[in-house]
VEXDREN-2710 file (C-alpha; in Angstrom, 1 decimal):
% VEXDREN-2710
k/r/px/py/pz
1/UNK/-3.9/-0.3/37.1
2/UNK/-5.3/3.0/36.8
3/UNK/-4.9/5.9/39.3
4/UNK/-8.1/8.0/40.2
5/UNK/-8.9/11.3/42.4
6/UNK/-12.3/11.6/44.1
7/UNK/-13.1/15.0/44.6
8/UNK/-16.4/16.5/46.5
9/UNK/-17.4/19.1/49.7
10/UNK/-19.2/16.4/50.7
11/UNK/-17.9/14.5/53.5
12/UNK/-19.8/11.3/53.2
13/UNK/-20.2/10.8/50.0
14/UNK/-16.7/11.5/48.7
15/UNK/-15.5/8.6/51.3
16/UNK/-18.3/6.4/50.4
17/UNK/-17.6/6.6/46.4
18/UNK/-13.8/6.2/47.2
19/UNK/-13.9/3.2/49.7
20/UNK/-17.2/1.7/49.2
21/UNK/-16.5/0.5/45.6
22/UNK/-14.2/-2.4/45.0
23/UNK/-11.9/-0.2/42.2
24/UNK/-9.0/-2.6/42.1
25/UNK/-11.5/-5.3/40.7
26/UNK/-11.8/-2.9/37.8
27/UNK/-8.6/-2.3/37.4
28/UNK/-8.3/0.8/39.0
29/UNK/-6.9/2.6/42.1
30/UNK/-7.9/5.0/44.5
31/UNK/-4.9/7.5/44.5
32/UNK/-6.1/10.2/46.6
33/UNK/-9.5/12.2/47.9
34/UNK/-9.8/16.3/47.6
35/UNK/-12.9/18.4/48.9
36/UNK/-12.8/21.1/46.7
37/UNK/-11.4/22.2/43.1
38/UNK/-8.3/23.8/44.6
39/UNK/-7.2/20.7/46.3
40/UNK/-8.5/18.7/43.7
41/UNK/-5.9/20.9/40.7
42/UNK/-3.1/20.3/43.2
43/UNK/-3.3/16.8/43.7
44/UNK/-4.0/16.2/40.0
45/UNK/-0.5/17.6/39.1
46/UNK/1.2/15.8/41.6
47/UNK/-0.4/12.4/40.8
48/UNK/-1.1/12.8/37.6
49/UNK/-4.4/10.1/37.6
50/UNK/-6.3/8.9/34.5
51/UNK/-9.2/9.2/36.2
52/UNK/-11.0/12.4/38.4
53/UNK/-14.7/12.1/39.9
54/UNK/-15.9/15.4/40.8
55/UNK/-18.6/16.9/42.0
56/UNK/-19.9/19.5/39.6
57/UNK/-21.1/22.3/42.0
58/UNK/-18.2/22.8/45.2
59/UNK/-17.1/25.9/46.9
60/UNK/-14.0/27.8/46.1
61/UNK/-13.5/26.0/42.5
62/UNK/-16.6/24.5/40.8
63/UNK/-16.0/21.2/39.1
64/UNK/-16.6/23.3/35.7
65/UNK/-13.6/25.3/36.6
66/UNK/-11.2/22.6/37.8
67/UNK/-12.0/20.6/34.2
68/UNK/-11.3/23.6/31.8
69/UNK/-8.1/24.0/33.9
70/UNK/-6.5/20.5/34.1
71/UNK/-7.6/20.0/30.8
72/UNK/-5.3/22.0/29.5
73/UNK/-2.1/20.4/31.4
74/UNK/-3.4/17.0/31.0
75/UNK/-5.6/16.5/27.8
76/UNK/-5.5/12.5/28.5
77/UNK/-7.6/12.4/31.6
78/UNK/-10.7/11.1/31.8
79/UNK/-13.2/13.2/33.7
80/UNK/-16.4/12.2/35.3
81/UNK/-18.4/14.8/36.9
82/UNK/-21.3/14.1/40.0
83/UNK/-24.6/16.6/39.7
84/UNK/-27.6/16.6/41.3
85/UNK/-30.9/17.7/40.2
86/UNK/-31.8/21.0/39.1
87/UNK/-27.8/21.2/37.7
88/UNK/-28.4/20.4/33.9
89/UNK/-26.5/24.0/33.1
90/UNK/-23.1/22.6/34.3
91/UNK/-23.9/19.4/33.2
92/UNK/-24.1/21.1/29.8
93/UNK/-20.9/23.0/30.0
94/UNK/-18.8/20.3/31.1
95/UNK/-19.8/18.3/27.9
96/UNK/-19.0/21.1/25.9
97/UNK/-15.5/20.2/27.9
98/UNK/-15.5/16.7/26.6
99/UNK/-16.7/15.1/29.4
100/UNK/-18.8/12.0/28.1
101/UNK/-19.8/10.8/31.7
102/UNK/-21.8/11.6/34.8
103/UNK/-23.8/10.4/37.5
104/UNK/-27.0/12.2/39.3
105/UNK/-26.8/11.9/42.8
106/UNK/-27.5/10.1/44.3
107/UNK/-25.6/7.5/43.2
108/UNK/-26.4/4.0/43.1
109/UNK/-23.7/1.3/43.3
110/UNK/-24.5/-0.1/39.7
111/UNK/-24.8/2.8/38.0
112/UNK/-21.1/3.6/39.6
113/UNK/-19.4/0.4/38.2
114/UNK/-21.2/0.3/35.4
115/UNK/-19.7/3.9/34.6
116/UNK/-16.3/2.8/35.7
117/UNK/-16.4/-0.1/33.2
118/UNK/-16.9/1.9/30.3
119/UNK/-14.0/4.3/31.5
120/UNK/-11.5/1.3/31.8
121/UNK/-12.6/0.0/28.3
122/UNK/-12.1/3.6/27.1
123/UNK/-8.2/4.1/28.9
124/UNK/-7.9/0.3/27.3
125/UNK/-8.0/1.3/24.1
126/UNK/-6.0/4.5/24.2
127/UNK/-3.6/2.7/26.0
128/UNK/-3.7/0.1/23.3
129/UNK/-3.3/2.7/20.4
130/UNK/-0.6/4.0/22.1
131/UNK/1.1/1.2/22.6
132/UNK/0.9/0.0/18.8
133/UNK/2.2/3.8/17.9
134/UNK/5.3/3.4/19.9
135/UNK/6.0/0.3/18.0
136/UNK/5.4/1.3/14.7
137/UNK/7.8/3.7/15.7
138/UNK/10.1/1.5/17.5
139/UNK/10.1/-0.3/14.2
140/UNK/10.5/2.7/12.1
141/UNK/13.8/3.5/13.5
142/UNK/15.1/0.2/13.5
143/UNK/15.0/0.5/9.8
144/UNK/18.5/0.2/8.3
145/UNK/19.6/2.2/5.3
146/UNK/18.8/-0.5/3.0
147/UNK/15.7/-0.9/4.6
148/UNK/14.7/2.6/4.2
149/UNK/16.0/2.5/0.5
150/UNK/13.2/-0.2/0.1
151/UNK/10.6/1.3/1.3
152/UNK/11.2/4.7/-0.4
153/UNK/11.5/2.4/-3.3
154/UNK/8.1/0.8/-2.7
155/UNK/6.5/4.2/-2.3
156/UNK/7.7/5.5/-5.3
157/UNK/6.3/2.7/-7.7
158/UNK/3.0/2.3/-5.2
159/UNK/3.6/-1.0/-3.9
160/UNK/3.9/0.1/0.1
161/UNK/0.2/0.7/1.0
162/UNK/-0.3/-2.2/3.2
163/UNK/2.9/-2.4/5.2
164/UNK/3.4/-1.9/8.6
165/UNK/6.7/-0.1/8.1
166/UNK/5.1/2.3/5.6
167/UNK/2.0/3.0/8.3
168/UNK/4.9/3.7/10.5
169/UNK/6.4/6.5/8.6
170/UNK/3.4/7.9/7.4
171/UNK/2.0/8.2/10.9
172/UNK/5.6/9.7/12.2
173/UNK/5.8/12.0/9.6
174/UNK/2.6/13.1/7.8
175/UNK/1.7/15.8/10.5
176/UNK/5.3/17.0/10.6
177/UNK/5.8/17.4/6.6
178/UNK/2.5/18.3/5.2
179/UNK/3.6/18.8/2.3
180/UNK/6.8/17.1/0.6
181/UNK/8.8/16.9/-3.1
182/UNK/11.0/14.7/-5.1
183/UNK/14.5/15.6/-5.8
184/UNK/16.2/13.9/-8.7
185/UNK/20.1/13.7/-8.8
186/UNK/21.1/12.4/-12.3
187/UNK/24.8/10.9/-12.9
188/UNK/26.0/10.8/-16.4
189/UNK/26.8/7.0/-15.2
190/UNK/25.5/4.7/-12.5
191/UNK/26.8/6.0/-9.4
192/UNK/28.8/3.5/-7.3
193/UNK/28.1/3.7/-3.3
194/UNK/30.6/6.2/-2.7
195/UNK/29.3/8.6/-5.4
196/UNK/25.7/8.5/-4.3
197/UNK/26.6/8.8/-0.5
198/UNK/28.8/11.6/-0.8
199/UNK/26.2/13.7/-2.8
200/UNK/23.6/12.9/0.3
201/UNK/26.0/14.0/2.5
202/UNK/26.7/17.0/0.5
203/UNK/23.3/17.8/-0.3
204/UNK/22.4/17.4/3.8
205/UNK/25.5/19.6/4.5
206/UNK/23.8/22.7/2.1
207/UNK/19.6/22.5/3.1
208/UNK/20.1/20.7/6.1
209/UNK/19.5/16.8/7.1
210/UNK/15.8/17.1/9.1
211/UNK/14.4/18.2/5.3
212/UNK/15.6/14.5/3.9
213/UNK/13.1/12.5/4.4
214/UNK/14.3/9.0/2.3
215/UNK/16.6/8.5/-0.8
216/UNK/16.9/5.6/-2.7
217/UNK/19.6/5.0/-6.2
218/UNK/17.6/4.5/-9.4
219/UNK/19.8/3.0/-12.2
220/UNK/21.8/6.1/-13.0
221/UNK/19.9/8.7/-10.6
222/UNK/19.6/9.0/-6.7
223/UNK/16.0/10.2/-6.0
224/UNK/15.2/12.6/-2.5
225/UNK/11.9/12.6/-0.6
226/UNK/12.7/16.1/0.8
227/UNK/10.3/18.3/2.9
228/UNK/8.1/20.8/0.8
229/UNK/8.7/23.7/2.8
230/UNK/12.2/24.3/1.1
231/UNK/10.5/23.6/-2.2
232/UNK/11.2/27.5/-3.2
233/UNK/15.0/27.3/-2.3
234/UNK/15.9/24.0/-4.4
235/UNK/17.1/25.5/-7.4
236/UNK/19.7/27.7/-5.4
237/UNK/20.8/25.0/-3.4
238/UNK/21.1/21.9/-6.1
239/UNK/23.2/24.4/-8.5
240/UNK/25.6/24.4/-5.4
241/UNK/25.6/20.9/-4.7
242/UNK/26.3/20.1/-8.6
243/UNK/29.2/22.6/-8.7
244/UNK/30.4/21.0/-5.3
245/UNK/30.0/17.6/-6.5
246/UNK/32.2/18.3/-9.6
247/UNK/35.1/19.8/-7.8
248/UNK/35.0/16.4/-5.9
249/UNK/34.1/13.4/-8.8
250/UNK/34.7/15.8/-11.9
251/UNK/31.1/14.3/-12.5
252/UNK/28.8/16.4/-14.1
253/UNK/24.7/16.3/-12.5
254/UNK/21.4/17.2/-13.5
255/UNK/18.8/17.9/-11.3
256/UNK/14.7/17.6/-11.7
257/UNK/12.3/18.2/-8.9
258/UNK/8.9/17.7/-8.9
259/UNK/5.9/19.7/-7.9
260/UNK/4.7/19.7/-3.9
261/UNK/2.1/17.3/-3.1
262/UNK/0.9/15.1/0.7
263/UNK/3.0/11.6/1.1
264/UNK/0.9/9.4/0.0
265/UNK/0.9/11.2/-3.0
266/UNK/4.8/10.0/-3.9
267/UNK/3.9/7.8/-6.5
268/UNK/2.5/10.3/-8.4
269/UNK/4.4/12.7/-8.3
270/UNK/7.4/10.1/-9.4
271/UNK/5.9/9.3/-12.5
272/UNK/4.4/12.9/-13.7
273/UNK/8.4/13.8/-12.8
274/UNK/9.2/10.8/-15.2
275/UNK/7.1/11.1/-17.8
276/UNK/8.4/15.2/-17.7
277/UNK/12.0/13.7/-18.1
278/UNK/11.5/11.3/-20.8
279/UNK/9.4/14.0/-22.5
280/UNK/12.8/16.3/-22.5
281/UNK/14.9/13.8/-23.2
282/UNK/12.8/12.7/-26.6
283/UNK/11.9/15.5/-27.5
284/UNK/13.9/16.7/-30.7
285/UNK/12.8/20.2/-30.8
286/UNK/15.2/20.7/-27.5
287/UNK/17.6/19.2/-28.9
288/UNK/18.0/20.8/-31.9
289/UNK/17.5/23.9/-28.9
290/UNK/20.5/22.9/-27.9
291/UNK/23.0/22.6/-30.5
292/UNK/21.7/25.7/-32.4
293/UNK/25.0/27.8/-32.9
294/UNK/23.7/31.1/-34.3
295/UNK/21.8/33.6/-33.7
296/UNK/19.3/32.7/-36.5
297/UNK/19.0/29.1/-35.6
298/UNK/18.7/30.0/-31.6
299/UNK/15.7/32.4/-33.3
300/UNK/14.3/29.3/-35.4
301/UNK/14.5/27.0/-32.7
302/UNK/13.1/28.7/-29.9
303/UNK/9.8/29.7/-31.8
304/UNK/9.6/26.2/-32.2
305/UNK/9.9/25.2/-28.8
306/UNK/7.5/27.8/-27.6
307/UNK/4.8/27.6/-30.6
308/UNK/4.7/24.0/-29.7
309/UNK/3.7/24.7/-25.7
310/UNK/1.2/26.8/-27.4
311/UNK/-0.4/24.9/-29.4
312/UNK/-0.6/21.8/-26.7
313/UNK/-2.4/24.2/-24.6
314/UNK/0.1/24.7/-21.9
315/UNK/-0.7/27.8/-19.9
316/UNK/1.8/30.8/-19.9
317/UNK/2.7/30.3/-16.4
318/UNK/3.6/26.5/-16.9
319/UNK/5.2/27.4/-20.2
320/UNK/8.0/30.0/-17.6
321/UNK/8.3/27.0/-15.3
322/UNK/9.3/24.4/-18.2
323/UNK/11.4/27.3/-19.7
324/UNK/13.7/27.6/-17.3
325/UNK/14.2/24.0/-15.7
326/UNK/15.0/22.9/-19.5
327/UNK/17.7/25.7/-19.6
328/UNK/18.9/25.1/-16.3
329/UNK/19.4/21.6/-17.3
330/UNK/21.2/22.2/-20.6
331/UNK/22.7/25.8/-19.7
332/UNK/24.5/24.0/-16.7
333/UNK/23.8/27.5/-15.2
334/UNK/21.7/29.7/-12.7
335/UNK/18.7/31.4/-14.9
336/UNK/17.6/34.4/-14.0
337/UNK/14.7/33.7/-12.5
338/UNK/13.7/37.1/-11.3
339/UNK/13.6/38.2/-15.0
340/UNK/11.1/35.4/-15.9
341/UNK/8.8/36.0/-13.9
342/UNK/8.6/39.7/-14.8
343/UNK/7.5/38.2/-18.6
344/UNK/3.7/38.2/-19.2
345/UNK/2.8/37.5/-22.7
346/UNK/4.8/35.0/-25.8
347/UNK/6.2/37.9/-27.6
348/UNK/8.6/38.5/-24.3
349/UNK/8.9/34.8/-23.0
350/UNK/10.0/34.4/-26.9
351/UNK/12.8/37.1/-26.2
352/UNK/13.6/35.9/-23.1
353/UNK/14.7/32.5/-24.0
354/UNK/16.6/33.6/-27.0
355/UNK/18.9/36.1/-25.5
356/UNK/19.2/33.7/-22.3
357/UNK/20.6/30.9/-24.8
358/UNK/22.6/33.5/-26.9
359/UNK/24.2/35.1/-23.6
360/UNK/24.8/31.8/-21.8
361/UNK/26.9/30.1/-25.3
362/UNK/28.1/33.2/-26.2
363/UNK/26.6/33.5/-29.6
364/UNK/27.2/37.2/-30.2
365/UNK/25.1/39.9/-32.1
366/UNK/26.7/41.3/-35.1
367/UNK/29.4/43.5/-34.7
368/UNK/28.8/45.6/-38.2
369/UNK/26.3/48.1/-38.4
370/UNK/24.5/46.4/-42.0
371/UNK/24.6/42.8/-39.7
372/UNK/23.3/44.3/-36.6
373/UNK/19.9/45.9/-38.9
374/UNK/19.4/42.2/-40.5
375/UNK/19.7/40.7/-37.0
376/UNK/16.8/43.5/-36.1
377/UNK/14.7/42.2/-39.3
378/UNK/15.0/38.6/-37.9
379/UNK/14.6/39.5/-34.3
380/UNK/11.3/40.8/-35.3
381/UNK/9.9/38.2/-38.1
382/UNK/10.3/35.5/-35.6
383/UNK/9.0/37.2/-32.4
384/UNK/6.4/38.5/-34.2
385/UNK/6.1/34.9/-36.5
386/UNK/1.6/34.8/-36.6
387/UNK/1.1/38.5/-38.1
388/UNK/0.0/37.2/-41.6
389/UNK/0.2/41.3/-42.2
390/UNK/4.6/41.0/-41.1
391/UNK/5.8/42.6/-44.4
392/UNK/9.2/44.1/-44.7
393/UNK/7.4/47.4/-45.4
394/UNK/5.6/47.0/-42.0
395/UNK/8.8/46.2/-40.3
396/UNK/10.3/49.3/-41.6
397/UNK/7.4/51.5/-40.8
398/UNK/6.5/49.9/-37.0
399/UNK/9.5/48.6/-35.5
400/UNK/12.7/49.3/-37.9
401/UNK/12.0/53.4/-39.1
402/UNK/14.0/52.9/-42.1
403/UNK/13.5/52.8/-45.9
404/UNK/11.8/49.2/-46.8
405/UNK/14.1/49.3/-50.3
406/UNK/16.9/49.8/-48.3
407/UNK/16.3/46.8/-46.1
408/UNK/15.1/45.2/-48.7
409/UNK/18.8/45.1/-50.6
410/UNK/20.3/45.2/-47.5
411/UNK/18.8/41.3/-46.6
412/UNK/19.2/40.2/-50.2
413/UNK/22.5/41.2/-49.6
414/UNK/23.4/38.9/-46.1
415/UNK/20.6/36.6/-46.8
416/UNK/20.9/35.6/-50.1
417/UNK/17.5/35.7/-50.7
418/UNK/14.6/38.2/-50.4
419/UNK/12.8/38.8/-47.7
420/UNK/9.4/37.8/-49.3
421/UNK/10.9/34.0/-49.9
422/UNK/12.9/33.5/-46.4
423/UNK/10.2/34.1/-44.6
424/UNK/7.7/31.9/-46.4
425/UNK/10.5/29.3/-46.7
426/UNK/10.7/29.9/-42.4
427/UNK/7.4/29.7/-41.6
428/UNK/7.0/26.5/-43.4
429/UNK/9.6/24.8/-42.0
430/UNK/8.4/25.6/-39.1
431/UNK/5.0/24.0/-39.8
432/UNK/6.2/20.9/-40.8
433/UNK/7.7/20.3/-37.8
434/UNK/4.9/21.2/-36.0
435/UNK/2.8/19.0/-37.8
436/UNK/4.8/15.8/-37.6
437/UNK/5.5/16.4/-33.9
438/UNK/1.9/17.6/-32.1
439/UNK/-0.1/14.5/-33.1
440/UNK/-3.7/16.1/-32.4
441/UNK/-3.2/19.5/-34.0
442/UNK/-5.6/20.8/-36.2
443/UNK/-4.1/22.3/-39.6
444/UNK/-5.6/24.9/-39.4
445/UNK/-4.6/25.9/-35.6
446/UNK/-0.6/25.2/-37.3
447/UNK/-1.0/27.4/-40.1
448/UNK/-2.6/31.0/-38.1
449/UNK/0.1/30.2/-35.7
450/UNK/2.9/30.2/-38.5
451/UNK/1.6/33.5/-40.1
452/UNK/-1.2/32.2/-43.0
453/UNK/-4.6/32.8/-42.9
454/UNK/-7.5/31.0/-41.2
455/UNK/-9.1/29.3/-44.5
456/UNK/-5.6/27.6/-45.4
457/UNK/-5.7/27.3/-49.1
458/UNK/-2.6/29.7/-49.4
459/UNK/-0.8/27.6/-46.9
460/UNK/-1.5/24.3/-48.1
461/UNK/-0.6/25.8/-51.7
462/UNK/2.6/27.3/-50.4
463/UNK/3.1/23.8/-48.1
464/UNK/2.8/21.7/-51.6
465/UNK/5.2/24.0/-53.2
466/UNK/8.0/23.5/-50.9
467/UNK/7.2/19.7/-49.2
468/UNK/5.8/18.3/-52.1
469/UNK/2.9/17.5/-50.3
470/UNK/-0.1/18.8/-48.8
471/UNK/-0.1/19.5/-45.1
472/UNK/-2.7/16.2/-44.5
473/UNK/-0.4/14.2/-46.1
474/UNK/2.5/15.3/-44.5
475/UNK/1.0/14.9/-41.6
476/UNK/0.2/11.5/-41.7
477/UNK/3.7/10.7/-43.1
478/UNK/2.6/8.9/-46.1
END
């Protein structure tokens, strides 16, 4: 049964619409009368009815009024307002209020149940809605851990769309956490239940359990649906929770986090994060990143790694981002961020990584005067890899200011070879590997990037001369 307020100045017909109709047959009840807004307001916060009938035009507080104020307090009632002829104005303005039904006076007995049939059909099916919310809900929280393991499971390989649990949790949670991200815990081993419980626990202690949405153990990971507004503090707070998980287990962890997207875009965020991770972890040019002991390698190898972004396209910006998540994975460190994002073009992302990996394994810069000029010679060829023009006597005019037949016997001398032949030797070394590895690359695109003109007949002369083979049939791997 649904409880209703009458409210009109006039005598007659507020007692006639109140007592005249049979209301209970339509399911609703007459909870009080008022004759004008005032007394209307008040008795609509004490009763708190569904339903109000009011006249449109009443002294004191117009019906217009007594709408845009209980609207406010109670957003859920459905009004119905009484006007007679000549009043289309307020009519007008309490549509613009929501109000979806009236009567003209005056009113006939029909057009009066008729009117209060639609309104019970309309309270029905809020009620209804309602209803069904509270027990998707009901059933949301009834979910046991396992439970919610499954379904976060479910989400994450796109198999949850139709069930009723899933509607549940997106309809609890979708307004709340507009915007959510994966978190991937990796164990060097599958976790047992201990292991993964305590990291939750650990990782809820340090950003807080309202931003953990669901977790679920993935052979040797435990993957987070966490909320995206502490998307920008992640980093900070997993390299705590992997130093605190190591004074506990003596386990060492890697995490991976995705990008921010809406929940029912999980899935796919899942498998970009996947396909990232397996991209890392076959990739041999990070390997080889990552065991590089000197200097000179750290210099070969991280032209390579960023030569190779380059030529798949990969925008500066995302080129920073992959940067440092692959060193804070194989550092085991905090980067410095702040200094990254300062960089703005290749020749200082290239710097950048080097002295990062140098600093981080302690690879030091030599400590003799003759070794510290060489290292200045390499610091440059590399960074500065693509100028076909990168002679020694341009190094010692630009950047060096020294004598070129100094430096000259002065590399011979810790190189054991010219300058003229370790750098051609270099750069096509480093075009081999580029070549084998970047399926789609053109030749051409390879060679400008490795220092040789556009045309590439003296790189695929030089290539021959060293490989064996020209750069098409290396290539191909024939």
């Amino acid at each position: 049964m649904y409880k209703m307020i009458v409210i009109d100045d006039e005598d007659i017909e507020r007692e006639c619409l109140a007592s005249l109709i049979p209301w209970e047959d339509y399911g609703i009840q007459v909870a009080d009368t008022a004759w004008n807004g005032i007394e209307g307001l008040e008795k609509i916060r004490t009763l708190k009815p569904e339903i109000v009938i009011t006249d449109i035009k009443m002294p004191i507080m117009s019906g217009i009024e007594l709408i845009r104020q209980a609207k406010t307090e109670f957003p859920k009632t459905v009004f119905a307002v009484l006007s007679g002829y000549g009043e289309y104005e307020y009519t007008s303005q309490a549509m613009e209020l929501g109000v979806r039904h009236y009567l003209l006076k005056p009113c006939k007995e029909e057009q009066i149940v008729k009117m209060a049939r639609k309104i019970r059909m309309e309270l029905d099916e809020v009620r209804e809605a309602e209803e069904k919310r509270h027990r998707d809900q009901s059933r949301l929280r009834r979910l046991k851990p396992r439970a919610q393991a499954q379904l976060f499971a479910d989400m994450l390989e796109d198999r949850e769309k139709g069930s009723l649990d899933y509607q549940a949790f997106l309809e609890e949670h979708r307004e709340k956490y507009p915007e959510i991200f994966l978190l991937t815990m990796k164990f060097p081993k599958i976790p047992d239940y201990l292991e993964s419980f305590s990291l939750t626990n650990i990782l809820a202690e340090l950003m807080g359990e309202g931003h953990i949405l669901l977790s679920v153990p993935v052979e040797q990971e435990v993957v987070y649906l966490l909320d995206g507004r502490i998307r920008g503090d992640i980093e900070q707070v997993t390299n705590r929770v992997i130093r605190e998980y190591h004074k506990l287990f003596s386990l060492e962890l890697e995490a991976e986090f995705s990008e921010t997207g809406e929940i029912p875009a999980v899935s796919v965020l899942y498998h970009r994060l996947r396909d990232e991770q397996e991209r890392e972890k076959t990739d041999p040019d990070i390997k080889t990143l990552k065991e590089a002991d000197t200097w000179e390698q750290v210099f070969f190898e991280t032209r390579i790694f960023l030569l190779k972004m380059k030529l798949e396209e990969i925008p500066l910006e995302k080129q920073k981002e992959r940067v440092y998540k692959i060193l804070e994975s194989f550092l085991r460190t905090s980067v410095d961020r702040e200094n990254l994002e300062t960089v703005r073009d290749e020749k200082s992302l290239f710097e950048y990584v080097s002295d990062t990996i140098c600093h981080e394994k302690k690879i030091l810069k030599p400590e003799d005067k003759d070794g510290r000029r060489v290292y200045g010679i390499l610091l440059e060829f590399y960074k500065n890899i693509g100028d076909p023009d990168l002679s020694l006597q341009k190094l010692s005019r630009e950047a060096l200011f020294m004598n070129e037949d100094y430096l000259g016997r002065l590399f011979y001398k810790q190189m054991k070879k010219r300058y003229s032949a370790y750098t051609v030797e270099n750069r096509i070394r480093m075009a081999a590997r580029l070549l084998r590895q970047i399926p789609d690359v053109r030749i051409s695109q390879v060679a400008e990037e490795c220092g040789y003109p556009a045309d590439g007949q003296y790189f695929s002369r030089m290539f021959k001369k060293l490989t064996g083979q020209t750069p098409s049939e290396y290539k191909s791997g024939e």
